[in-house]
C-alpha positions in Angstrom: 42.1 -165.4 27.5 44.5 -168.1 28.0 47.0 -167.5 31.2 50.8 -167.8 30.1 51.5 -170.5 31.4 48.5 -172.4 28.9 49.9 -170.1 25.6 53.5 -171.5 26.9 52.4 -175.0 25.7 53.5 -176.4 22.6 50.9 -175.9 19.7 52.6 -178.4 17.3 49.3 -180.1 15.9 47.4 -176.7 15.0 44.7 -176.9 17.5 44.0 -174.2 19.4 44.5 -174.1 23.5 41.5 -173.7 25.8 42.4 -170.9 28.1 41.9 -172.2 32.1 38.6 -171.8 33.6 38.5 -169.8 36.8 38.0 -173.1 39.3 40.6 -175.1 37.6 44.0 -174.2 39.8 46.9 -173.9 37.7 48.8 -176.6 39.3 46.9 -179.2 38.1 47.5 -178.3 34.5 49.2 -180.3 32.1 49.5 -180.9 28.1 47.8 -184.2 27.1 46.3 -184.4 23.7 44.9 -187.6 23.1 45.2 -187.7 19.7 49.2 -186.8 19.6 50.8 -188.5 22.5 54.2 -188.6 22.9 55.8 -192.3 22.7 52.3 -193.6 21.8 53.9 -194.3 17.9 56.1 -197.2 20.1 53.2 -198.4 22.9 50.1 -196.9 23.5 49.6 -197.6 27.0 53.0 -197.1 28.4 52.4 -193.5 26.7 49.1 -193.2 28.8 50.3 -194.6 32.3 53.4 -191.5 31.8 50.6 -189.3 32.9 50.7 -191.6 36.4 53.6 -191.4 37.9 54.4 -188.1 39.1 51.6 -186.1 37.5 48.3 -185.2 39.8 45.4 -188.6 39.9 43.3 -186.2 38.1 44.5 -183.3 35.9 42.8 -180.3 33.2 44.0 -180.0 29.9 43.4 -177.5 27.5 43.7 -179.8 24.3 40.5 -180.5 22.5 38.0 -177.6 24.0 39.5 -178.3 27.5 38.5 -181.0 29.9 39.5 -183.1 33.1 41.4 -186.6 32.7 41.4 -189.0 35.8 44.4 -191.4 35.4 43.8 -193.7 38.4 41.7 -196.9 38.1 40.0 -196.2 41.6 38.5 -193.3 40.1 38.1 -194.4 36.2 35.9 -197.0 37.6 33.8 -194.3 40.4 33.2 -192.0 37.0 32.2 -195.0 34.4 30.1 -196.4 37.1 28.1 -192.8 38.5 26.2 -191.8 35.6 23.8 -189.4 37.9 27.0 -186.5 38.3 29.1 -188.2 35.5 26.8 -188.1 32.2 27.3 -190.4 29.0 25.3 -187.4 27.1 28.5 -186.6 25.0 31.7 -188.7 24.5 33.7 -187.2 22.1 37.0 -184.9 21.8 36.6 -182.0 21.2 33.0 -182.0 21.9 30.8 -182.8 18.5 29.0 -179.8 16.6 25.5 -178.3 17.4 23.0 -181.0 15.6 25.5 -184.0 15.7 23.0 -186.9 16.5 23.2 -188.7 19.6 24.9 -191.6 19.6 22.8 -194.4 20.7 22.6 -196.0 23.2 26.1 -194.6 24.4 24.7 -191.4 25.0 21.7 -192.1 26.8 21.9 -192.0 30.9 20.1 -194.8 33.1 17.6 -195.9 33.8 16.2 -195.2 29.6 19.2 -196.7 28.8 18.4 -200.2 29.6 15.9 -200.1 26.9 17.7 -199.3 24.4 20.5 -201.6 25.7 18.0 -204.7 26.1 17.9 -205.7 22.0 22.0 -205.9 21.7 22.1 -207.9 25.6 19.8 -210.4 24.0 21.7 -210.9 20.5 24.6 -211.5 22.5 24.3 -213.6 25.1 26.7 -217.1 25.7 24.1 -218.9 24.2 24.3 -217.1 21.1 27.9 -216.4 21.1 28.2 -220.2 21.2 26.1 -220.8 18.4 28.1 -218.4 16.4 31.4 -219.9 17.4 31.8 -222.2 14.2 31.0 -219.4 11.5 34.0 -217.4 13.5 36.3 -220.4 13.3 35.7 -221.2 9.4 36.3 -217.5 8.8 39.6 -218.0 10.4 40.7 -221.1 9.2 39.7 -220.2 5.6 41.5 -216.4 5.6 44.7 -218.5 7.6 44.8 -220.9 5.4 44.9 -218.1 2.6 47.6 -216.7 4.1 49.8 -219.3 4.9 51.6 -220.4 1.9 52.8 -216.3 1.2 54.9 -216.0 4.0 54.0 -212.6 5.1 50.8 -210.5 5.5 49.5 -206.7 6.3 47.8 -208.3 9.0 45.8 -205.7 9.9 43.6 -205.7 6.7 44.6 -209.4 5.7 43.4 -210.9 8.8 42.2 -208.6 11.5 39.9 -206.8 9.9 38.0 -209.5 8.2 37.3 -211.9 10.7 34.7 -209.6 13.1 33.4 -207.9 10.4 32.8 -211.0 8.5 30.9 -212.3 11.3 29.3 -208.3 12.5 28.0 -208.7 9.2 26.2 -211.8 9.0 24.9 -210.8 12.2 23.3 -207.8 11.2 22.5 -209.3 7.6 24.4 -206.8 5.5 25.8 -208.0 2.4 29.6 -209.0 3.4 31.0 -207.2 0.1 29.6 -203.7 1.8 32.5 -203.7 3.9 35.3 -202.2 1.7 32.7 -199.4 2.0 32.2 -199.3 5.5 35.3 -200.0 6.9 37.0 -196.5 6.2 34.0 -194.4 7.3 34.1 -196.5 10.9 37.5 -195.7 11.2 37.2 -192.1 10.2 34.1 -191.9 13.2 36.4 -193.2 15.6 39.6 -191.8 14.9 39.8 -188.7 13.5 40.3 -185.6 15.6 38.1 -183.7 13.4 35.0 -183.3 14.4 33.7 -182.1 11.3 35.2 -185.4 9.9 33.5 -187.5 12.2 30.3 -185.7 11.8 31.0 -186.7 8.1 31.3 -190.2 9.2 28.2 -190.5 11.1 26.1 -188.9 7.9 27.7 -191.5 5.3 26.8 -194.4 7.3 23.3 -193.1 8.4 23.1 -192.6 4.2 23.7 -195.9 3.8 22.0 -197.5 6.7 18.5 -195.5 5.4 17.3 -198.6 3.0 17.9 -201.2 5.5 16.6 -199.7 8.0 13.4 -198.7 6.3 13.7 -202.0 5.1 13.5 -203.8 8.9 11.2 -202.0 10.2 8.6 -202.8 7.3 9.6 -206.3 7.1 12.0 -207.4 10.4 13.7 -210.4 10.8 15.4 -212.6 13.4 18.6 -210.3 12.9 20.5 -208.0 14.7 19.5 -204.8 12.9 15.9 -205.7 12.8 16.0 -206.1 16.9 17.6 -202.9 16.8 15.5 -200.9 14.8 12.5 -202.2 16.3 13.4 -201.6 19.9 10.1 -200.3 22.0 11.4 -197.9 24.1 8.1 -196.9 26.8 6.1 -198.5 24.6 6.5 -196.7 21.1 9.0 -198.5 18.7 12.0 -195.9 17.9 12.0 -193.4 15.2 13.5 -194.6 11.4 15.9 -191.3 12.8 16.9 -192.6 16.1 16.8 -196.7 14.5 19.6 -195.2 12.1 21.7 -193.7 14.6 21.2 -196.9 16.9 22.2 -198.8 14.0 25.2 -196.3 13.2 27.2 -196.4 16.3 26.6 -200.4 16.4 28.1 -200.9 13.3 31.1 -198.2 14.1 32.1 -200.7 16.9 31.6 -203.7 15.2 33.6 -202.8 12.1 36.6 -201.7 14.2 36.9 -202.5 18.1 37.5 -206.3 18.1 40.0 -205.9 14.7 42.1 -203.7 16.4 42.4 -206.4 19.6 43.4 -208.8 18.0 46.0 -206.6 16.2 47.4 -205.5 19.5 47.8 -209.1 20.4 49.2 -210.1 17.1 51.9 -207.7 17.5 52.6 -208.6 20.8 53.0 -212.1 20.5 55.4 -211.1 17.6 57.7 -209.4 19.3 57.3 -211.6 22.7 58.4 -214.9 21.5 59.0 -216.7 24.6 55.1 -215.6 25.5 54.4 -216.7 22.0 55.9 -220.4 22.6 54.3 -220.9 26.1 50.7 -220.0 24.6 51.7 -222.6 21.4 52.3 -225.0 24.4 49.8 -224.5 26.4 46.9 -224.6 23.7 44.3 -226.6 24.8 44.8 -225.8 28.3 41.5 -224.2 28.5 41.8 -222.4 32.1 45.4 -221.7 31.2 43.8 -219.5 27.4 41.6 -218.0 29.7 43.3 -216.5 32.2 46.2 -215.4 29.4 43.5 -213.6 27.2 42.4 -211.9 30.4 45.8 -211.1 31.3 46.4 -209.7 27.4 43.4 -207.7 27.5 44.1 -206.0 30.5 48.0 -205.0 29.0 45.9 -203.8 25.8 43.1 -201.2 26.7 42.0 -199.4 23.7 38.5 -197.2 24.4 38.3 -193.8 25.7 34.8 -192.1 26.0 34.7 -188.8 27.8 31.8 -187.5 30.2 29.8 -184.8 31.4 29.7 -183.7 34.9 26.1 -182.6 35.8 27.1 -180.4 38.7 29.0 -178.8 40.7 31.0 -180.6 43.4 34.1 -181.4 44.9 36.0 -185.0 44.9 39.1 -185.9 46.1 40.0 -182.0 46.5 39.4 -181.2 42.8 37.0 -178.4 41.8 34.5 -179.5 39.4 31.9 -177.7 37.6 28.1 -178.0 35.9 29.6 -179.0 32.5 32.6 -179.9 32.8 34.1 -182.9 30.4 36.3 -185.8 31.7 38.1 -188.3 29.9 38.3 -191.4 32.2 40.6 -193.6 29.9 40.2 -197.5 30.1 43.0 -198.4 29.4 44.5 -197.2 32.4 42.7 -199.0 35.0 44.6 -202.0 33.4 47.6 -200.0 33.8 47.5 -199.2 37.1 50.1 -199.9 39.9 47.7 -199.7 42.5 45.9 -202.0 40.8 48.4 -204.4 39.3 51.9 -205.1 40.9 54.6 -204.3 37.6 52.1 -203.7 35.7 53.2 -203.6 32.3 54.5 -207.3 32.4 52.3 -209.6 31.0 51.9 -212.8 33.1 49.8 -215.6 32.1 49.9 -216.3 35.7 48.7 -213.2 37.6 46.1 -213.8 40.0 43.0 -211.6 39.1 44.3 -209.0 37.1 42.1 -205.7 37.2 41.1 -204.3 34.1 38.2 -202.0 32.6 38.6 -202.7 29.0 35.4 -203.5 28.5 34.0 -200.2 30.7 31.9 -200.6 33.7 28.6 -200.2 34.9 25.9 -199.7 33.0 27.4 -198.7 30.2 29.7 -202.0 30.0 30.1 -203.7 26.3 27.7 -205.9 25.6 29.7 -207.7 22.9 32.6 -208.7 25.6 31.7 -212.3 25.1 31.7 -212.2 21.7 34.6 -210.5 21.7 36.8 -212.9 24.1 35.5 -215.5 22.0 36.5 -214.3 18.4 40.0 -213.5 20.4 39.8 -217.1 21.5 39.3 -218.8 18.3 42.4 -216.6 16.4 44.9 -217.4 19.0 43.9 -221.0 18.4 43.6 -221.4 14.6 46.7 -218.6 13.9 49.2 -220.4 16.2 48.3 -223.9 15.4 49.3 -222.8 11.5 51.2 -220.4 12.1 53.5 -220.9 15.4 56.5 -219.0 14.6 55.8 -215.3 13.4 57.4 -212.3 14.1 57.6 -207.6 12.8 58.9 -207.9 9.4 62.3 -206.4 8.9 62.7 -202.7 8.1 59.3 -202.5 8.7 57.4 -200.9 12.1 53.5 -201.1 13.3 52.0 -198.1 12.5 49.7 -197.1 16.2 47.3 -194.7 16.9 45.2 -193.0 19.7 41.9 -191.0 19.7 38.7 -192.0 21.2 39.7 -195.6 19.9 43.6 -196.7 19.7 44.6 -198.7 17.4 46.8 -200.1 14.8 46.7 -199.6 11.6 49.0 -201.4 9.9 51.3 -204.9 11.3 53.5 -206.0 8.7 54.3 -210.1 9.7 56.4 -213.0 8.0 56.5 -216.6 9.1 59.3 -219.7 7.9 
């Protein structure tokens, strides 16, 4: 039964507390529900790095089925990079339903996991990404050039969306009208707190995944999906089962991850004019675009995936057991103090900034280049048409947090 300090907590969103395990002292308790943060409706990250400041490095919560959250880069980093006591094997809030297929290769541990990982490594190399650089520039141009004449935009689902899905798609040889489908059941997977909901998700797209991938394995190509679907893992080419759920979670991130990025700078570079300007200025400046993406990223974390502890043992003073869950949120390595001096200024000029926006280890994103580079080429194209922009009045962006923040909707108007 929950202690009364845990029933004490406010129960505004429905969900029912997790009463505190015996080993978990009741001084490092505290309410954090990454779904309803408070102050994440005005800046998601600002409304992560509260939990900093005063609050314990690493704390238990009993939102979502109960689990640990580490809030200091020094440690996100230690638990994204140990898989052998910090397991991938489940990476969800609360923790998915009995039956829920793994998500793959996310959820596979090291060394297997470089098996599975080996097909996407190889589609997305700087080689390829280089090659692929034009089709995401006249994506751009053409959807800019669309827009411009209006005056205004939803950004979000006028722009943000369609430019890495356009591109995702062509990768993975799906027909590009497919998306108005797919779209909502991606953002369902990786945003609702439900886990029924998400569950839902996953079935839909592995509904509509079935043909192709039946499809690639009987007849592969030089695309994407076909590498996936074929992968050999010790040997034996996966399962039409484990191909779909491969396939699945690809397509989840590349429908949503790199659209909500580049919404996150949009809006920032609409309310930060003087940023805004110098960018416009500085334009071809290629170490200059470099160094300022880097710096942006790092101010605009989005990915949380939680883990499983595989035993018992004690680190930094905290009591961890067999089974345990941990959130160790991206974002905040970014974030950080100890990590970056006044952190949530954004200076094109700061020397190394740290950042794990991309993870670490062996479970790093292998679409980081692709995804600098599509980030790239819409800073580019948008402010060379579009070099004035700003929130449209009496309007406000509509943010969200879960396992993937976001934005959802970025209402802008230009002269």
């Amino acid at each position: 039964m929950a202690d009364k300090g845990l029933l004490a907590m406010n129960e505004q969103h429905g969900a029912a507390l997790a009463g505190r395990p015996a080993h978990v002292s009741e001084a490092l308790v505290r309410d954090f529900d990454y779904y309803h943060l408070a102050g994440s409706e005005e800046d998601i990250q600002a409304a992560y790095a509260a939990f900093q400041g005063d609050h314990p490095d690493i704390f238990w919560t009993p939102r979502n089925g109960g689990h640990w959250v580490a809030t200091r880069g020094e440690d996100i980093v230690h638990i994204q990079r140990t898989t052998t006591i910090f397991s991938n094997a489940s990476i969800t809030l609360p923790r998915p339903p009995a039956g829920t297929p793994r998500q793959i290769p996310l959820e596979i541990d090291p060394p297997l996991h470089a098996q599975y990982r080996r097909p996407l490594m190889q589609a997305l190399t700087p080689g390829v990404v280089q090659h692929l650089e034009e089709d995401v520039r006249r994506v751009a141009i053409d959807q800019i050039e669309a827009l411009l004449p209006r005056g205004e935009c939803e950004f979000i689902q006028d722009f943000a969306k369609i430019l890495p899905i356009h591109i995702f798609l062509k990768m993975v040889d799906l027909p590009l009208e497919d998306r108005h489908y797919l779209v909502p059941i991606a953002e369902t997977s990786v945003r609702s707190s439900d886990a029924g909901e998400r569950l839902d998700a996953q079935h839909k797209m592995g509904v509509y995944l079935q043909k192709w991938v039946a499809e690639r394995q009987a007849d592969p190509g030089q695309d994407l999906l076909s590498r996936l679907v074929n992968v050999q893992i010790n040997g034996e080419r996966i399962s039409e089962a484990d191909g779909i759920n491969y396939a699945s979670l690809v397509l989840f991130g590349g429908l949503d991850t790199v659209a909500t990025m580049i919404g996150l700078f949009a809006k920032f570079l609409a309310e930060n004019p003087e940023h805004r300007r110098r960018m416009v200025d500085r334009m071809e400046d290629d170490s200059f675009m470099k160094a300022a993406i880097e710096e942006m990223l790092r101010r605009h974390g989005i990915a949380n995936t939680t883990r499983i502890i595989t035993q018992d043992l004690e680190y930094k003073g905290v009591q961890f057991k067999e089974g345990d869950i941990i959130l160790p949120p991206n974002l905040l390595v970014g974030v950080d103090d100890r990590l970056n001096a006044d952190p949530f200024t954004v200076d094109y000029d700061r020397s190394n900034p740290v950042h794990a926006v991309f993870g670490n280890g062996a479970h790093a994103c292998p679409g980081a280049t692709l995804a600098r580079r599509e980030l790239r080429v819409f800073l580019k194209e948008w402010l060379a048409r579009i070099p004035e922009f700003r929130v449209k009045p009496g309007t406000k962006p509509v943010l969200v947090t879960g396992q993937v923040n976001g934005i959802l909707e970025l209402q802008l108007i230009w002269p």
